[in-house]
C-alpha positions in Angstrom: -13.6 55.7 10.7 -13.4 55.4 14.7 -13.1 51.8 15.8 -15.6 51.3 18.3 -15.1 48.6 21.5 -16.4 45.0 20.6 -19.0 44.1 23.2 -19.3 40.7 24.7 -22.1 39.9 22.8 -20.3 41.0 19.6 -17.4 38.7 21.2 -19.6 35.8 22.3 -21.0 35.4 18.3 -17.6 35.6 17.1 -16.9 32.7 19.0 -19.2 30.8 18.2 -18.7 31.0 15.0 -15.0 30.0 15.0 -14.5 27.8 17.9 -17.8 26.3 18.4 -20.0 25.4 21.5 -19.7 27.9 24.6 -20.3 26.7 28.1 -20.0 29.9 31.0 -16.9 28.7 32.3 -15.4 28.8 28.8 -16.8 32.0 28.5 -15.2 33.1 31.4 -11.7 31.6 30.6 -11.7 33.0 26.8 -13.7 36.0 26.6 -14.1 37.5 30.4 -17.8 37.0 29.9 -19.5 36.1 33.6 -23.2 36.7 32.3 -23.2 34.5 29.2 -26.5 33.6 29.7 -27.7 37.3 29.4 -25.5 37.5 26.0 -26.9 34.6 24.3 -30.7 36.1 25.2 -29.3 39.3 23.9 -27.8 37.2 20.2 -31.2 35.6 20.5 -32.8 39.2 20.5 -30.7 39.9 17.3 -32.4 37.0 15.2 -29.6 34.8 15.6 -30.3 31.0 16.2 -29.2 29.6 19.2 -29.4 25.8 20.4 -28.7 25.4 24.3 -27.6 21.8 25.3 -27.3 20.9 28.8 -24.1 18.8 29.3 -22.5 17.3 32.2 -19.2 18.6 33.4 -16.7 17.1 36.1 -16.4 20.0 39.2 -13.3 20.3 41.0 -14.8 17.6 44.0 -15.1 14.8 41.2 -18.4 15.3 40.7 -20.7 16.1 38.0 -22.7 19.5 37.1 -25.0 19.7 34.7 -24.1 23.3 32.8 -25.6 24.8 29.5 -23.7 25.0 26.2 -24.9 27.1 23.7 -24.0 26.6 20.2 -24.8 28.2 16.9 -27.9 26.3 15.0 -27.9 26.6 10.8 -28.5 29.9 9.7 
């Protein structure tokens, strides 16, 4: 059996089922993922249900961004 290369969507699911919520920064930091948007659409093209959230986060200035976070619904 050949082991073929886990994709980023493949790696994107697999989070979400064992961590949790995903926002793109997270994404970035834990997976290398810099389209997570695109992966989610593509999970969501598989039949998988997906919730997206949007959340405030603090930036780097103090402020406040307003980011997605995807999560997993009940399957």
């Amino acid at each position: 059996m050949t082991n073929l290369p886990r994709t980023q969507t493949d790696a994107v699911l697999d989070y979400l089922k064992t961590v949790g919520p995903i926002t793109q920064k997270e994404a970035i930091d834990a997976i290398g993922c810099y389209r997570l948007g695109a992966r989610v659409w593509d999970l969501k093209q598989r039949g998988h249900a997906i919730r997206t959230e949007f959340v405030r986060v603090p930036t780097r200035y103090g402020k406040a961004a307003k980011v997605a976070r995807y999560s997993l619904d009940k399957e």
